[in-house]
C-alpha positions as CSV (number, residue, x, y, z in Angstrom):
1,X,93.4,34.0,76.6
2,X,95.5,36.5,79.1
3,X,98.6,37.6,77.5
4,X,101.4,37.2,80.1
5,X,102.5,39.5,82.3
6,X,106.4,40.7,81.4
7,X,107.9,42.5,84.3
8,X,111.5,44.3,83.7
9,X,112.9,44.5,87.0
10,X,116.1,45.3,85.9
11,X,116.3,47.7,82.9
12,X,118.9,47.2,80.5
13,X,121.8,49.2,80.5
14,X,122.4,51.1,77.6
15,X,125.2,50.0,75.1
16,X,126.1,53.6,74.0
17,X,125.9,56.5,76.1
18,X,123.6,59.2,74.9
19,X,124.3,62.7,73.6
20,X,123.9,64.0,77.4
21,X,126.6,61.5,78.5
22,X,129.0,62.4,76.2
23,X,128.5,66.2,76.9
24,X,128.7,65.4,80.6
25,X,132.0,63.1,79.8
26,X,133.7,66.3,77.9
27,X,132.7,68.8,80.3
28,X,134.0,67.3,82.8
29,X,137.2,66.2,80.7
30,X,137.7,70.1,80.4
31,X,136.7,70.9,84.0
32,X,140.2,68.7,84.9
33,X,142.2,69.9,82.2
34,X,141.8,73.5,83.5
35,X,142.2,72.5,86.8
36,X,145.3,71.1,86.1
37,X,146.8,73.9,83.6
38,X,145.5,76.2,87.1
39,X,147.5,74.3,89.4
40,X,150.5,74.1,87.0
41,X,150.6,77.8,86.7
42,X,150.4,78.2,90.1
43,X,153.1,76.0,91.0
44,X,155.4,78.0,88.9
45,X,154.6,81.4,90.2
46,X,155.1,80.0,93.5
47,X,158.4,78.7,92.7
48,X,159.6,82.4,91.0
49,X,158.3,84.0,94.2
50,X,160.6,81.6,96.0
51,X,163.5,82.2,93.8
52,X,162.9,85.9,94.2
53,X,163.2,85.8,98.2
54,X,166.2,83.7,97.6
55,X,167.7,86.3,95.6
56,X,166.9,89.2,97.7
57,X,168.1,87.5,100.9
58,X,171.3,86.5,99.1
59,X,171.8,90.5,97.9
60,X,171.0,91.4,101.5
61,X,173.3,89.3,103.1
62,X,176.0,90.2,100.7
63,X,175.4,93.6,101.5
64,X,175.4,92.9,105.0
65,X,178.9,91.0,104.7
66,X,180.1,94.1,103.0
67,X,181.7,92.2,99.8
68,X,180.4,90.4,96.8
69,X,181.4,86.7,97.7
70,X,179.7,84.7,100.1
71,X,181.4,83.9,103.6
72,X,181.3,80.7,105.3
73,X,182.6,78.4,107.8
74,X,184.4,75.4,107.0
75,X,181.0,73.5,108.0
76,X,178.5,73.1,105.4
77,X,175.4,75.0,105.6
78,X,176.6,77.0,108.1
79,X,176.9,80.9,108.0
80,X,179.8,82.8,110.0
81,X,178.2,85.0,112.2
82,X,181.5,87.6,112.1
83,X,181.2,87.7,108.3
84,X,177.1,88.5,108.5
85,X,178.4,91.7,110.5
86,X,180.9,93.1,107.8
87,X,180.5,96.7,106.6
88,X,177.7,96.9,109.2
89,X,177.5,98.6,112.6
90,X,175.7,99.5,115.8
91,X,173.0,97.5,117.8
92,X,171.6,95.2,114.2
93,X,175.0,93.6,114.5
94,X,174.7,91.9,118.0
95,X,171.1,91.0,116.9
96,X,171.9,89.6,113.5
97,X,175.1,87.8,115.3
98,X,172.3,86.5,118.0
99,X,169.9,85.4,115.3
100,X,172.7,83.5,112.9
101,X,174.3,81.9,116.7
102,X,170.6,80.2,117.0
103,X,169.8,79.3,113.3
104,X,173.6,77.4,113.4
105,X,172.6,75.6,116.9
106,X,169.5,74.4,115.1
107,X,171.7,73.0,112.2
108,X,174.2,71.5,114.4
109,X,171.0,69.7,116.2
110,X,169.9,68.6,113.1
111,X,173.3,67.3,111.9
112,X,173.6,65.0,115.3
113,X,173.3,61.4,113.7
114,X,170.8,60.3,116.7
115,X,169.8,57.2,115.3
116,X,173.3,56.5,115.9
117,X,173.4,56.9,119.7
118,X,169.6,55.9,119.8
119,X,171.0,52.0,118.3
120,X,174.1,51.9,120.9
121,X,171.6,52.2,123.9
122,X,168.8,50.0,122.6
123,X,171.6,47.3,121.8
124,X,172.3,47.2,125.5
125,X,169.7,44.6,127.2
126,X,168.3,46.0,130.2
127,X,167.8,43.1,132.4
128,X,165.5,44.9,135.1
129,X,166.7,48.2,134.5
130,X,163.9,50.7,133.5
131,X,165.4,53.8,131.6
132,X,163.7,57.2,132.8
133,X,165.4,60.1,130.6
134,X,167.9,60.3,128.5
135,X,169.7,63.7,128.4
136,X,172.3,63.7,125.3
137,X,174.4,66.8,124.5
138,X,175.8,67.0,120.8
139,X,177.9,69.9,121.6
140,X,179.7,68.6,124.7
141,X,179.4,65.2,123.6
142,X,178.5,63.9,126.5
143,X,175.2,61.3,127.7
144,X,173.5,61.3,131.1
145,X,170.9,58.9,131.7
146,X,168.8,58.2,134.6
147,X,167.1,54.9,135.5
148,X,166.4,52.3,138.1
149,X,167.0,49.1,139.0
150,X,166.1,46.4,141.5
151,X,169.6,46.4,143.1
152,X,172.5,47.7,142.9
153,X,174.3,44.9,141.3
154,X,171.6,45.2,138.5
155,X,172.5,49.0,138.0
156,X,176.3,48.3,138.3
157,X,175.8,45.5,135.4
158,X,173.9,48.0,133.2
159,X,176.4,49.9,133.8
160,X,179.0,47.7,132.6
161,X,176.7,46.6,129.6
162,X,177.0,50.0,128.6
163,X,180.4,50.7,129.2
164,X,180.9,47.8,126.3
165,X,179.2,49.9,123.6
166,X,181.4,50.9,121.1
167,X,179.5,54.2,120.1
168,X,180.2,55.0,124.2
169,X,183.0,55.9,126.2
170,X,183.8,56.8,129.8
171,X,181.1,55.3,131.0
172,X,180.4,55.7,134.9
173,X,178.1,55.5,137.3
174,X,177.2,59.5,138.6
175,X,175.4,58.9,141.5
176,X,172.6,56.2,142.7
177,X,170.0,56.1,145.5
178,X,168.0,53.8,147.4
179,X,164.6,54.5,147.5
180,X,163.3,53.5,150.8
181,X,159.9,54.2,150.3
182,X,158.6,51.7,148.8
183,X,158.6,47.9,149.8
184,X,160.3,46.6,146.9
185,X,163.5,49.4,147.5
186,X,164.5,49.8,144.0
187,X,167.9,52.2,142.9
188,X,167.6,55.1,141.3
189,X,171.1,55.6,139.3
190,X,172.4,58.4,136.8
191,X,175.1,57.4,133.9
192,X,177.7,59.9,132.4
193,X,179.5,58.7,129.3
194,X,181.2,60.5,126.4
195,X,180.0,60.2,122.7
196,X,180.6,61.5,119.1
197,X,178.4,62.6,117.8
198,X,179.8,63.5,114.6
């Protein structure tokens, strides 16, 4: 009689890992906890080497203001650019003056709340009118946009839409122009208004 055949397709998978498992397991148990300790250490250094520059470019600037205390303007975050110049002379002072003017326009850009103004405009349903550029100037707190419409009534409604906008004010039409090139003769309009931006 022929024994039968007894095919293991699928071998069984072990219930315990073996010796090489388990030193594999730790290894690379080890492997991560250095890794981690590595990176921890790192972080820290990086973070004295941070506080370091900090601390030098606070004695430098004190010793450019030519006092101990720090000056600033009544705007947070914001350096004087007279005070930067104290106890200092000769052509570094119009060049440090020129470098703290730009870092303070950055922050004032950064300050704006544009979601604010951003909100007002989409509120405002365009009805035909297509928006081409919005130019918005935080410092003189004032809006130009350009756009057109399919008529002038459509662009004097916009305008009037806008003009509604409590986050707007002065709104007016600038100047507009028929573009007689094309077949359809759409208006090309600019808008001036006034905003706060702060």
């Amino acid at each position: 009689m022929i024994a039968a055949l007894q095919l293991d397709f699928a071998p069984r998978a072990r219930a315990t890992p073996g010796r090489a498992g388990r030193v594999t397991g730790f290894v690379l148990l080890l492997l991560a906890a250095l890794l981690a300790a590595g990176a921890t250490q790192q972080n820290e250094q990086q973070q004295l080497r941070i506080d370091e520059l900090q601390s030098r470019l606070d004695r430098q600037l004190r010793i450019h203001q030519g006092r101990v205390d720090t000056a600033t303007t009544d705007e947070p975050g914001r350096v004087a650019p007279d005070a930067a110049s104290r106890g200092r002379s000769g052509a570094g002072d119009t060049d440090l003056q020129r470098r703290l003017l730009q870092a303070n326009l950055v922050i004032d850009e950064l300050t704006v709340p544009w979601a604010l103004l951003f909100s007002a405009i989409e509120a405002v349903p365009t009805q035909g009118v297509v928006l081409q550029e919005l130019l918005p100037d935080a410092r003189a707190g004032q809006l130009r946009l350009r756009a057109t419409a399919p008529n002038l009534e459509a662009a004097l409604a916009y305008v009037g839409r806008l003009s509604r906008q409590p986050a707007l004010s002065q709104v007016h039409l600038l100047n507009y122009a028929i573009a007689e090139a094309e077949s359809a003769a759409p208006i090309g309009f600019t808008v001036q208004s006034t905003w706060q931006p702060r």
